[in-house]
Backbone as JSON Lines, residues from 0, in Angstrom:
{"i":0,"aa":"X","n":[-23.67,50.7,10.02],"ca":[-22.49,50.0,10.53],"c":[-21.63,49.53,9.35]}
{"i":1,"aa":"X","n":[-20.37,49.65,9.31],"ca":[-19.39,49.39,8.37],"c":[-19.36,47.75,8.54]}
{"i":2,"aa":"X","n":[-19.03,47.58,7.34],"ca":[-18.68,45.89,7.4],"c":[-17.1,45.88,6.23]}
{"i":3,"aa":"X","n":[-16.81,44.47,6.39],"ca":[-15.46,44.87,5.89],"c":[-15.82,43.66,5.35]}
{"i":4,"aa":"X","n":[-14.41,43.29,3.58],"ca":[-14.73,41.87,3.08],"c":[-12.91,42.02,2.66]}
{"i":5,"aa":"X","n":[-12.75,40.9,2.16],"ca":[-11.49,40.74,1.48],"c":[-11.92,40.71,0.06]}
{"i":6,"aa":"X","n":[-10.39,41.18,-0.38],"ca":[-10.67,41.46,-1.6],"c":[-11.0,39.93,-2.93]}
{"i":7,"aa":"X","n":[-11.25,39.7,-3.71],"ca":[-11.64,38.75,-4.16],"c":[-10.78,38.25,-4.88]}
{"i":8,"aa":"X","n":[-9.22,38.88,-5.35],"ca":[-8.65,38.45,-5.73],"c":[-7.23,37.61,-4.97]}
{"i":9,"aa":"X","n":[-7.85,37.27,-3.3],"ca":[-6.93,37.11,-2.43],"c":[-6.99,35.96,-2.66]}
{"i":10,"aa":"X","n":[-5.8,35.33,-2.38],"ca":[-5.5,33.56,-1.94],"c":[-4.73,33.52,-0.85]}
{"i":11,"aa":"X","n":[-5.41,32.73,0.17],"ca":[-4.43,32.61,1.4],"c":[-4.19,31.51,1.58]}
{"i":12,"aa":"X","n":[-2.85,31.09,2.45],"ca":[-2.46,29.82,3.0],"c":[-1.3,29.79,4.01]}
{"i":13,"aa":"X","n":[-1.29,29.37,4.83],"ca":[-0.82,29.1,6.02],"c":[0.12,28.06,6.11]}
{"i":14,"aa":"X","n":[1.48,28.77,6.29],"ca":[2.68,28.36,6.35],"c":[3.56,28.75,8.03]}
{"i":15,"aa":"X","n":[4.13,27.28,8.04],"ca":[4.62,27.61,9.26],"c":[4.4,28.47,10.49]}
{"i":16,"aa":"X","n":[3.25,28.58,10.71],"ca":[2.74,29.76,11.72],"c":[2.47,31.28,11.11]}
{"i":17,"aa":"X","n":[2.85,31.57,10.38],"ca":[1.54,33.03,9.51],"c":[1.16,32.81,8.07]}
{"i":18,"aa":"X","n":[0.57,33.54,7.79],"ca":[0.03,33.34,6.85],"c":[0.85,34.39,5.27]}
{"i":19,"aa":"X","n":[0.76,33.24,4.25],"ca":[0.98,34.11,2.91],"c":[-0.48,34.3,2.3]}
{"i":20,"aa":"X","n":[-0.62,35.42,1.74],"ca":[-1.23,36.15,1.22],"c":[-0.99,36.69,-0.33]}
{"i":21,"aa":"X","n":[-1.78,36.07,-1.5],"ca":[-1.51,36.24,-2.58],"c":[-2.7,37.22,-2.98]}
{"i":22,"aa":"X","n":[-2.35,38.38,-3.92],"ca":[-3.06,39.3,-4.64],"c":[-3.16,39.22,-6.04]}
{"i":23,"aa":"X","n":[-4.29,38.56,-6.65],"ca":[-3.66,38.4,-7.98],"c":[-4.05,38.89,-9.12]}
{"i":24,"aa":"X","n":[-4.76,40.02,-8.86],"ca":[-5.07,41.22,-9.55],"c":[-3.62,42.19,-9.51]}
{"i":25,"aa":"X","n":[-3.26,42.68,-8.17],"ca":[-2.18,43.18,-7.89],"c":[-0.85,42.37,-8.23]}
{"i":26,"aa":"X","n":[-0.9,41.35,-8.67],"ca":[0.81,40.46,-8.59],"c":[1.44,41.25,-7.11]}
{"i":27,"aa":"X","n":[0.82,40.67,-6.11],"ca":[1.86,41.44,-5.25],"c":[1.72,39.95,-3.9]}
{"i":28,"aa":"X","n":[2.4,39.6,-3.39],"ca":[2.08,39.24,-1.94],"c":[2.81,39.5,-0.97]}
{"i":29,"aa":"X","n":[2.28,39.04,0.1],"ca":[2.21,39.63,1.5],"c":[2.17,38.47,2.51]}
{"i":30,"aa":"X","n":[3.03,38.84,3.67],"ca":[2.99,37.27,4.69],"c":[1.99,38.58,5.97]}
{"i":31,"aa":"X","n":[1.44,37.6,6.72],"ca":[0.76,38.22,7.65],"c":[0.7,37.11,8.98]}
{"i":32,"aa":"X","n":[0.6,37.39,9.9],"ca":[0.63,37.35,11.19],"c":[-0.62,35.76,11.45]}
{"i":33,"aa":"X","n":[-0.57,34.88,12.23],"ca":[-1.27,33.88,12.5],"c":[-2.88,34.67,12.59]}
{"i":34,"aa":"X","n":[-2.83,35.65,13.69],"ca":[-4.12,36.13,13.88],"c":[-4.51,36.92,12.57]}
{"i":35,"aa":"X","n":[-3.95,37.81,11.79],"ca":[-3.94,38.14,10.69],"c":[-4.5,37.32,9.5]}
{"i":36,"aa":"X","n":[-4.12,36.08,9.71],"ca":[-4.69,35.46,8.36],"c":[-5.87,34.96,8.75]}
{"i":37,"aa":"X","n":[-6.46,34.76,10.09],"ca":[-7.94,34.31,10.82],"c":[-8.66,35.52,10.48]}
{"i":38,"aa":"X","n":[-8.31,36.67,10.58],"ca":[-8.92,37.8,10.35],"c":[-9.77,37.43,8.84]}
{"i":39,"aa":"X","n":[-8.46,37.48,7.95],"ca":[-8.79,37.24,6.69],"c":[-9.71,35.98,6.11]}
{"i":40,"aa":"X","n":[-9.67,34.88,6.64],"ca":[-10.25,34.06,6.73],"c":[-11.72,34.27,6.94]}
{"i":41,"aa":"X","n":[-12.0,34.38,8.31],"ca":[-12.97,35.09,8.87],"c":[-13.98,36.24,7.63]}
{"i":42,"aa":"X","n":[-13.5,37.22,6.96],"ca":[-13.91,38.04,5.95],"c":[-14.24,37.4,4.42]}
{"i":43,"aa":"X","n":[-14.14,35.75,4.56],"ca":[-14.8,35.02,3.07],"c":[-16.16,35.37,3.44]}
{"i":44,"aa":"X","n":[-16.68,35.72,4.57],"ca":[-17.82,36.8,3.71],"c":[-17.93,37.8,4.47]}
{"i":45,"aa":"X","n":[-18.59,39.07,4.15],"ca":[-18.27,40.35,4.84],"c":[-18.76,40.53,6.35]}
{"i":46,"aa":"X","n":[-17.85,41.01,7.33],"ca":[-18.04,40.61,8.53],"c":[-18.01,42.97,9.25]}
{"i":47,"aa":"X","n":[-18.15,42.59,10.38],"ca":[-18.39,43.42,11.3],"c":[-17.28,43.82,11.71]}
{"i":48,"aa":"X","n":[-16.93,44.43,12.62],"ca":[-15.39,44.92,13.15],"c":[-15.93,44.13,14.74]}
{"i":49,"aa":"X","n":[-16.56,44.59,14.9],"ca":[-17.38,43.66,16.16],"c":[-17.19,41.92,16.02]}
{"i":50,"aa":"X","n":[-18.0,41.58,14.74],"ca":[-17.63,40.04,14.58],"c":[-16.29,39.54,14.36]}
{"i":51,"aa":"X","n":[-15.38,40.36,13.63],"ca":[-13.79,40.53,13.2],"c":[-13.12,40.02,15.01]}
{"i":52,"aa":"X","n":[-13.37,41.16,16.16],"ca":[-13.38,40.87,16.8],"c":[-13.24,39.95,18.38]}
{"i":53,"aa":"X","n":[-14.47,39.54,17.86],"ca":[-15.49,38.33,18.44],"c":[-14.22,36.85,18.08]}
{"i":54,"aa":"X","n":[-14.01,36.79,16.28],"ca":[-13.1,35.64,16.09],"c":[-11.82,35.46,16.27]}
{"i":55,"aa":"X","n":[-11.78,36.9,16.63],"ca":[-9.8,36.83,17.72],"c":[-9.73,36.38,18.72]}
{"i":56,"aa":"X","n":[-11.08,36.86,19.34],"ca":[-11.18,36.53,20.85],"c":[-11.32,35.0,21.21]}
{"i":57,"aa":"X","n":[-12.36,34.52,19.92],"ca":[-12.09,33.09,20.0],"c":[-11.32,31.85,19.92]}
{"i":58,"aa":"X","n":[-10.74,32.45,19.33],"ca":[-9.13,31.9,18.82],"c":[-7.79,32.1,19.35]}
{"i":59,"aa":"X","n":[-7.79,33.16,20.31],"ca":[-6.64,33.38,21.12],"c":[-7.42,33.85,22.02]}
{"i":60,"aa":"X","n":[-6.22,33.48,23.23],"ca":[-6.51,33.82,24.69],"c":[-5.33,35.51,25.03]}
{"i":61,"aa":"X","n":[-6.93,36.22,24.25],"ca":[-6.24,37.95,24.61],"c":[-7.49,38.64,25.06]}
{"i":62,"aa":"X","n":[-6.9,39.62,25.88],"ca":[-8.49,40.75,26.45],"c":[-9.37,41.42,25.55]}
{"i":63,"aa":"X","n":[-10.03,41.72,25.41],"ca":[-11.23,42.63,24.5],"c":[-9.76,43.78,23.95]}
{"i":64,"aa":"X","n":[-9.37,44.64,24.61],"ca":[-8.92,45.92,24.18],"c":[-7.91,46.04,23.25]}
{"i":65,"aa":"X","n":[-7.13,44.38,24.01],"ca":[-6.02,44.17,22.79],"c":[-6.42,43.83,21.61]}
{"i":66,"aa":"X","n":[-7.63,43.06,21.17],"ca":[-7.87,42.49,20.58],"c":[-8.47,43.39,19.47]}
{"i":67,"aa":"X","n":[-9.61,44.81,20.09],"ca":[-10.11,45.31,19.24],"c":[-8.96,46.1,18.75]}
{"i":68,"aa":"X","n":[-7.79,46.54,19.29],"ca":[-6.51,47.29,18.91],"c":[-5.74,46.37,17.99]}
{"i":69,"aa":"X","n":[-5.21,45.33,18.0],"ca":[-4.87,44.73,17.07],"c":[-5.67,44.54,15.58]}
{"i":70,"aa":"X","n":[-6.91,44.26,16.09],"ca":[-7.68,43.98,14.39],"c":[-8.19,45.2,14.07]}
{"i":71,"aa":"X","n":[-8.07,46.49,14.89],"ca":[-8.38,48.1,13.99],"c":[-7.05,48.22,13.16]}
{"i":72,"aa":"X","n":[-5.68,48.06,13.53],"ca":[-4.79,47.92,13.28],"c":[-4.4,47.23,12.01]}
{"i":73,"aa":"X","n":[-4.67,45.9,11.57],"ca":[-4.9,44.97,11.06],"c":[-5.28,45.64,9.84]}
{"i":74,"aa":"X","n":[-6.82,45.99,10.23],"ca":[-7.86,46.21,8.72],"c":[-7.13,47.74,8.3]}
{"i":75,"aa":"X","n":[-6.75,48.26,9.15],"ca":[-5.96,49.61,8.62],"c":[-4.87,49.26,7.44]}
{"i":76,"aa":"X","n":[-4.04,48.6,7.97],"ca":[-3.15,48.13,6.94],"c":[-3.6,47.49,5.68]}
{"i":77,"aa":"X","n":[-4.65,46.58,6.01],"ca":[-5.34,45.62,5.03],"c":[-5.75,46.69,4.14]}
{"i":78,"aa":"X","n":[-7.02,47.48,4.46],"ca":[-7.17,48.97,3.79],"c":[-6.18,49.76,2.6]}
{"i":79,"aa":"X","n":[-5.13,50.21,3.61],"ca":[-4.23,50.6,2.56],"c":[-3.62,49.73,1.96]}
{"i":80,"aa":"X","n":[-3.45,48.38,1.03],"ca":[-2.53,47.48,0.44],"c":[-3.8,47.03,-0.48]}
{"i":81,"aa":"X","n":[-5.06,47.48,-0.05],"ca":[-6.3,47.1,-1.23],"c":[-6.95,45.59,-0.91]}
{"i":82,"aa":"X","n":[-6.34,44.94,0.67],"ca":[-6.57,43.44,0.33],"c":[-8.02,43.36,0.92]}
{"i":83,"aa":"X","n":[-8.43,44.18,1.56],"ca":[-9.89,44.61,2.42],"c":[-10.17,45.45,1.92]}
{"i":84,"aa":"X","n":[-11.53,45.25,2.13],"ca":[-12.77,46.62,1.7],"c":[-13.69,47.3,2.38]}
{"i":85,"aa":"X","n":[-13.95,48.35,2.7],"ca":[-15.45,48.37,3.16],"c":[-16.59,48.3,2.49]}
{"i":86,"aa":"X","n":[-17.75,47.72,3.13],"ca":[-18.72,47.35,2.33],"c":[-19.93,48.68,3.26]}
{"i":87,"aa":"X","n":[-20.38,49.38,2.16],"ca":[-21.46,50.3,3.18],"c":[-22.62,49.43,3.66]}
């Protein structure tokens, strides 16, 4: 089973309803979405796509399908920008 982590050079913080996202290996940042930065949050240590999940569902009032579609979505992007990882 894949597990996913953030990258270690992330700093997050939560502004006005989403989240900024600092890279500081990359000098680059990034604003992301309220549920987006729980995601990230959630991944201070390496989590499941299942558990990823599990903490959307807990945190907002959305159905399973949206939820696993939004955070496949999510870590896709996260993926390509380097701020997530997979962990084998």
């Amino acid at each position: 089973m894949t597990t996913y982590r953030r990258h270690a050079d992330l700093r997050l913080t939560s502004l006005e309803g989403e989240g900024v996202v600092l890279h500081l290996g990359a000098r680059r940042y990034f604003t992301v979405t309220e549920s987006g930065l729980t995601i990230l949050e959630a991944l201070v240590e390496p989590k499941s796509f299942d558990a990823l999940v599990e903490a959307i569902l807990h945190e907002y009032e959305i159905d399973r399908p949206k939820a696993e579609e939004s955070t496949r979505k999510f870590l896709d992007e996260c993926l390509k920008a380097a701020l997530v990882e997979e962990v084998p």
